[in-house]
C-alpha positions in Angstrom: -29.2 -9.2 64.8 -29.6 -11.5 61.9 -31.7 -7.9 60.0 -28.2 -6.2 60.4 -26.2 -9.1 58.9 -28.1 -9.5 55.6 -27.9 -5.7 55.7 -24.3 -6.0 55.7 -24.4 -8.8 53.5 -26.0 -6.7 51.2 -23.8 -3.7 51.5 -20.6 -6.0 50.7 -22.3 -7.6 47.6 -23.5 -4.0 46.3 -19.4 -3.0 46.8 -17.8 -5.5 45.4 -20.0 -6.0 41.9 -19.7 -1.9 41.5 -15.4 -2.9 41.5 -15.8 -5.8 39.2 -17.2 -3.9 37.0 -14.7 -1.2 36.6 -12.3 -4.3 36.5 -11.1 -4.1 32.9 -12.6 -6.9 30.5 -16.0 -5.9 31.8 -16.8 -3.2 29.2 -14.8 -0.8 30.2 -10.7 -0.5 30.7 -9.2 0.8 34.4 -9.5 4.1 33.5 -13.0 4.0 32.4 -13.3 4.3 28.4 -14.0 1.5 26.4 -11.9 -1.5 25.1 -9.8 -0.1 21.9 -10.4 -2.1 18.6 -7.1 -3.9 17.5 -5.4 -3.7 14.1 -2.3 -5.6 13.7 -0.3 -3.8 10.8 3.1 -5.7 9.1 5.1 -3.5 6.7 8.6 -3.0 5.6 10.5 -0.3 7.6 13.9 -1.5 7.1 15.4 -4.0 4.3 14.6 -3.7 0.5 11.5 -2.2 0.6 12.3 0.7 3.6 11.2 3.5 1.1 8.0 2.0 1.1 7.6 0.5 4.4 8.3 4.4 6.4 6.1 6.6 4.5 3.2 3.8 5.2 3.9 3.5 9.2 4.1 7.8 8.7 0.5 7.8 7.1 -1.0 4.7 9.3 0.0 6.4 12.1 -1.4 10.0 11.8 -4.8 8.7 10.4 -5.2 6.9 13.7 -4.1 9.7 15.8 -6.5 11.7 13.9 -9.2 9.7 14.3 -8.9 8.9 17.9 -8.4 12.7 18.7 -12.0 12.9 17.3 -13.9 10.6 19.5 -12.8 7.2 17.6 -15.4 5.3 16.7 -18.1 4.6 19.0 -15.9 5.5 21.7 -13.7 3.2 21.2 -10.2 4.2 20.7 -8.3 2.4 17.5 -5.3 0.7 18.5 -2.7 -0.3 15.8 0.3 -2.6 16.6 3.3 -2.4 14.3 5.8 -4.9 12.9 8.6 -4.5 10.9 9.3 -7.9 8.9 12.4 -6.2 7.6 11.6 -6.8 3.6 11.4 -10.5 4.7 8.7 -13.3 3.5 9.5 -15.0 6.8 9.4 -12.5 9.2 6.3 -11.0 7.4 4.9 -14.3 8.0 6.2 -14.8 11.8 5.1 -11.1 12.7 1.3 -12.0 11.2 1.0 -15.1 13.2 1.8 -12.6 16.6 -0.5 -10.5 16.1 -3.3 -12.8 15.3 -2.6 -15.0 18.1 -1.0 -12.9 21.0 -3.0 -9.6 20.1 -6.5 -10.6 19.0 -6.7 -8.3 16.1 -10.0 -7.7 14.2 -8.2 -6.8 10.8 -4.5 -6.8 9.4 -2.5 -4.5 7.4 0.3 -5.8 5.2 2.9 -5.5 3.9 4.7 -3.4 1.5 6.0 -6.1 -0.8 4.3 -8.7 -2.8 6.6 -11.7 -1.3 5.6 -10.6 2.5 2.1 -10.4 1.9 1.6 -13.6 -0.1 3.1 -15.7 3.3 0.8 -13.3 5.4 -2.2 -14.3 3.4 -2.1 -18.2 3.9 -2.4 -17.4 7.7 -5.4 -14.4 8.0 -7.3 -16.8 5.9 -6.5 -19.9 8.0 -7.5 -17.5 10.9 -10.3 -15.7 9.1 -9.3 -12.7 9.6 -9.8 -9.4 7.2 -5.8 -8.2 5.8 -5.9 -5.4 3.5 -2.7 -5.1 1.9 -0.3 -2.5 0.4 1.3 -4.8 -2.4 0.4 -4.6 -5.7 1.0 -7.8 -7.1 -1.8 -9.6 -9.4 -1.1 -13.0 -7.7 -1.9 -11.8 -4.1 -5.5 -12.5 -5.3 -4.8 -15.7 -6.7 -6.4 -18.4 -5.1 -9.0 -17.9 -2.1 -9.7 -14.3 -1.7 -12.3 -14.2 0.4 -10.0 -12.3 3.6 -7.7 -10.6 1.2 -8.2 -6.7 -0.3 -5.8 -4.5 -1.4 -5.4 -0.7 -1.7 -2.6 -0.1 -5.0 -3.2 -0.7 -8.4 -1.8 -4.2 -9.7 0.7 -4.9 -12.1 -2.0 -5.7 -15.0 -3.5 -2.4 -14.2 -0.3 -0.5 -14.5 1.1 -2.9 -17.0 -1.6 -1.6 -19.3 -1.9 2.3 -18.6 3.0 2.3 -19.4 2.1 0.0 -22.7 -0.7 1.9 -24.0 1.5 5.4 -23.5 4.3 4.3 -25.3 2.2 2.9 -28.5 0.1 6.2 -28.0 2.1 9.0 -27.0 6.3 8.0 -27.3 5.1 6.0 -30.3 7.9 3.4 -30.6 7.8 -0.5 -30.6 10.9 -2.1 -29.1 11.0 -2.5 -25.8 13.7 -3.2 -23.2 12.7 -4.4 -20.2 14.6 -4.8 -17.3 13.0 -6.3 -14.3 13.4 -7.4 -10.3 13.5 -11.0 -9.6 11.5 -10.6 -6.9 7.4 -10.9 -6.4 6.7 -8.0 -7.8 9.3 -7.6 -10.5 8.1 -10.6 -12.0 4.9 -9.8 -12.0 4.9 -6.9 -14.1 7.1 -8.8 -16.3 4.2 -11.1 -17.2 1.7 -8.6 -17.4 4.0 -6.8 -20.0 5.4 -9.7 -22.0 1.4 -11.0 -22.1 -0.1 -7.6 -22.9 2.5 -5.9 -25.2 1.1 -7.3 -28.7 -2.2 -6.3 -28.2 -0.3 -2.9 -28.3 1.4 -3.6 -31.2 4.7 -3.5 -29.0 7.1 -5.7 -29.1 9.4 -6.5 -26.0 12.7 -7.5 -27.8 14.7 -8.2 -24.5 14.0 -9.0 -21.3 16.3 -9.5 -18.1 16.0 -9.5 -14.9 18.6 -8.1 -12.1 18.5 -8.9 -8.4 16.9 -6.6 -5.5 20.0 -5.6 -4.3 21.8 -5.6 -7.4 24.7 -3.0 -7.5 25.5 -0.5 -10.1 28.4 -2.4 -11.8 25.7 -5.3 -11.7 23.5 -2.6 -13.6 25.8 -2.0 -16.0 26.0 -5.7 -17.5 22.7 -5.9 -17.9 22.5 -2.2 -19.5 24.9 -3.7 -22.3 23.0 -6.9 -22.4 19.8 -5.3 -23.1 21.3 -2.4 -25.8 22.4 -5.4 -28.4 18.9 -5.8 -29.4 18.7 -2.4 -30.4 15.2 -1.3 -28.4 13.3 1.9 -28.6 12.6 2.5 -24.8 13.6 0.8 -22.0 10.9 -0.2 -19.2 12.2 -0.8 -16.0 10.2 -2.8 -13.3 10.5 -2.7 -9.3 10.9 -0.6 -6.4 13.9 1.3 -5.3 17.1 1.4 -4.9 17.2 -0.7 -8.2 15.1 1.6 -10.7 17.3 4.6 -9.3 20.2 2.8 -9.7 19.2 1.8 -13.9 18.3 5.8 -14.0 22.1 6.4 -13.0 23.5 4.2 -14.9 21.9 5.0 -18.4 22.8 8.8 -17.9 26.7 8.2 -17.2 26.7 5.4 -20.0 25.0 8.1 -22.6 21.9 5.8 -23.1 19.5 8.3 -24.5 16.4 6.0 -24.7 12.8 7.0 -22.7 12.9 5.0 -19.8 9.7 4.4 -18.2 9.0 2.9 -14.9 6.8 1.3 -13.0 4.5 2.3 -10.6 6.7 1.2 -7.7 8.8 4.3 -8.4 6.3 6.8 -7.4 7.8 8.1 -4.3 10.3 10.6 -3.3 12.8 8.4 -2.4 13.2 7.2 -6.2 14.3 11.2 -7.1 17.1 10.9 -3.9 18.5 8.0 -5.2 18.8 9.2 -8.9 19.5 12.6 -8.5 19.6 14.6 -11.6 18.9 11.2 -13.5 15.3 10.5 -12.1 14.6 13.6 -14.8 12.6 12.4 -18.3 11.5 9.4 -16.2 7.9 8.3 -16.6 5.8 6.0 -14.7 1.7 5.5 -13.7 0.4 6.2 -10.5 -2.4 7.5 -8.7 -3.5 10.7 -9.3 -2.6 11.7 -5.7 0.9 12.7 -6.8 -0.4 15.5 -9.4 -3.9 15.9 -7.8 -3.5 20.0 -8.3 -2.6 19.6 -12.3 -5.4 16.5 -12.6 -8.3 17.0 -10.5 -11.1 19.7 -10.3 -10.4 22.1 -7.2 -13.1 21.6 -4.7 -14.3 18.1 -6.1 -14.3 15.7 -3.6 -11.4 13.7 -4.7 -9.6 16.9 -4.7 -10.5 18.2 -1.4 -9.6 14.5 0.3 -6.3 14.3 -1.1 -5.3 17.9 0.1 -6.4 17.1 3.7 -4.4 14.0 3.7 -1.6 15.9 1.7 -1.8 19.5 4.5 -2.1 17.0 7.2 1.1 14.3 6.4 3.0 18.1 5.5 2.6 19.6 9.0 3.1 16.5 10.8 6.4 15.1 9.0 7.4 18.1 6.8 7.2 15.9 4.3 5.1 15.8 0.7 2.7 12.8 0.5 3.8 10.1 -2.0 2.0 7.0 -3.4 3.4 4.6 -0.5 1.8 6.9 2.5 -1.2 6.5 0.3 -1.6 3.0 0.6 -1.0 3.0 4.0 -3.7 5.8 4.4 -6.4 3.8 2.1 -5.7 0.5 4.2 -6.5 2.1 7.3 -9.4 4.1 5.9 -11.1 1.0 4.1 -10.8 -0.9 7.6 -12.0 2.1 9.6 -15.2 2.9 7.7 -16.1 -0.7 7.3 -16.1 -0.4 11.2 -18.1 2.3 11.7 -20.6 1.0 9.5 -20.0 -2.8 11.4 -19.8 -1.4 14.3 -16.7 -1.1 16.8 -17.7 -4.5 18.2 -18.1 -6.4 14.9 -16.2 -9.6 14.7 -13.7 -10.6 11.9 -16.0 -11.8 9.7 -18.9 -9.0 10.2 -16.0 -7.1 9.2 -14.8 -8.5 6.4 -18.7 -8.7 4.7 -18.6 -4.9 5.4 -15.0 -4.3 3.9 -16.2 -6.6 0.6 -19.5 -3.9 0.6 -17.3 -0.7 0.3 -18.7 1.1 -2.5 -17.7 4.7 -3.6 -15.4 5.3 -1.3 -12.8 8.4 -2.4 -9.3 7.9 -1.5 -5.8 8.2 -2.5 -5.5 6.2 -4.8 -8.6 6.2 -5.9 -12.5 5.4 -5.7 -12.4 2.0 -3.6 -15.5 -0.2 -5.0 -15.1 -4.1 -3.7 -17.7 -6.4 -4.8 -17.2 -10.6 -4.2 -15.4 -11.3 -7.1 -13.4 -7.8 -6.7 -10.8 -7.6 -4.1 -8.7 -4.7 -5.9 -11.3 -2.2 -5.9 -9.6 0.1 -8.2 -9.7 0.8 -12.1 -7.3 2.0 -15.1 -9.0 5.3 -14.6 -8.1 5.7 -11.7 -4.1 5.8 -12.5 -2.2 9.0 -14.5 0.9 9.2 -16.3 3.4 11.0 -14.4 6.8 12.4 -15.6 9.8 14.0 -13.4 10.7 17.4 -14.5 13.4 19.6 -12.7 13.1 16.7 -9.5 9.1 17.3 -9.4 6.4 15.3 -10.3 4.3 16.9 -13.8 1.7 15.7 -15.8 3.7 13.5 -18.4 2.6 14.9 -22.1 0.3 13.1 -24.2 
């Protein structure tokens, strides 16, 4: 009698740890595959900064689906959780602290602007936790970097490659410049009032207009900025306002180069300014030309026109800068796991982000070191010129 009991015994033990381990938490989830890896991502799909926020979700998105379609890494699925801060430090801020404490998210992407990603930063360091962001301010990286990367080119970078064209290639000295008031408006503005005399430039004028200024706004600062009698007007931000500058000059007979920034380089910037965005020149990565720029079969080449036939079929859409970001954030953070490992913790991951060497992507080739969180070089950006409403190699 007492044989069949511990038999029994036995039998109900055996059962009942085979069920807690299916439970999920105990390696695997309820339907038996493993625990997906978290990334919490924070961009800008509505608000100021919607042409850039969409086209990143867009890119984010399809890299993930791709990946996880091919086995995801280790067998883990990758599972990215979305925020919109709507163009807003404070929400950017509020949608970070979510994720890192309702989500437990191994890495963050974010944002778009430099405003929302400088009040995300002051929490994935307090919670040491990697954010790669998609903002191309130089004063992200001010301060403690050691949880902070980035994917664009910053300001200084871009700064340089729009001063050296015009002493170079338009060959004129008096600049305009016209500039947002916001984080990364001001930026550039530095970087170009700094850097300008070791051009031999000189920038004459300088004004600033708000994000959401509108086109009567514009128009004041157009005058404003034509009493000092400049040779080329620079203009720094992201749209609507550059498109909006490009509309304005054209129906007030301004006949001046105007050259952008590199917060222009998207489709959206041609919408706005309709037959205005043509003649306007700005830097960005090579991406946007990559079949003018880049040898045909070289690896750059052949990694930009998967990303570019893939975001085509999917959206029916042409790949622009802002996708890119988003599709370099997720690779950086992707390929520092697989190298990590799916399991790594924050920090494993983080040392394995700050190793990426060599690493081919949109924008560029990504090489971090300790003292390096940008990863990217002058080399690595093109002028660009809009011709006819497409994007060309701007002359030299």
């Amino acid at each position: 009698m007492h044989g069949k009991r511990i038999i029994v015994l036995i039998a109900v033990a055996a059962f009942v740890f085979s069920a807690l381990l299916m439970l999920p938490g105990c390696g695997e989830t309820e339907t038996g595959t493993k625990e997906p890896i978290k990334i919490g991502v924070v961009l800008s799909e509505s608000g100021a900064n919607e042409p850039l926020g969409k086209p990143e979700r867009n890119a984010i998105e399809l890299f993930v689906q791709r990946l996880n379609d091919a086995g995801g890494i280790d067998g883990h699925m990758v599972e990215v959780i979305i925020k919109d801060d709507q163009s807003d430090a404070n929400k950017a801020q509020q949608a970070v602290v979510e994720l890192l404490q309702q989500e437990d998210v191994v890495a963050v992407i974010g944002s778009s602007g430099t405003g929302q990603t400088l009040s995300m930063k002051q929490e994935t360091t307090k919670a040491e936790v990697p954010q790669v962001c998609m903002a191309a301010g130089a004063n992200i990286m001010d301060g403690d970097i050691t949880w902070m990367f980035r994917t664009p080119p910053t300001a200084t970078e871009a700064g340089k490659k729009v001063l050296e064209y015009i002493d170079d290639t338009i060959g004129v000295k008096r600049i305009a410049l016209l500039y947002d008031t916001n984080a990364f408006g001001t930026d550039g503005k530095t970087v170009v009032e700094a850097e300008a005399p070791e051009y031999g430039l000189e920038v004459v004028v300088s004004e600033g207009y708000a994000t959401d200024e509108s086109e009567e706004g514009m128009d004041t600062h157009l005058t404003n900025i034509m009493t000092a009698n400049p040779d080329v007007v620079v203009v720094w931000g992201t749209n609507p306002g550059p498109a909006k500058i490009a509309k304005r000059m054209m129906d007030k007979g301004i006949d001046l180069p105007y050259v952008g920034s590199h917060g222009i380089a998207n489709q959206a910037f041609i919408e706005l300014a309709g037959d205005a965005a043509n003649g306007v020149i700005f830097p960005a990565g090579k991406m946007l030309i990559y079949e003018q720029v880049l040898e045909p079969g070289s690896e750059e080449y052949d990694f930009i026109k998967d990303f570019a036939d893939a975001y085509f079929e999917e959206y029916d859409e042409q790949i622009n800068t802002f996708a890119g970001h988003g599709w370099d954030a997720i690779l950086i953070i992707t390929e520092a796991l697989k190298r990590a490992g799916a399991t790594s913790t924050p920090a494993e991951l983080r040392d394995e982000i700050e190793g990426t060497e060599g690493l081919v992507g949109t924008a560029g080739i990504f090489t971090y070191t300790a003292s390096d969180h940008n990863g990217l070089s002058p080399d690595d950006l093109t002028m660009v010129e809009i011709v006819d409403s497409k994007w060309e190699p701007a002359a030299e």
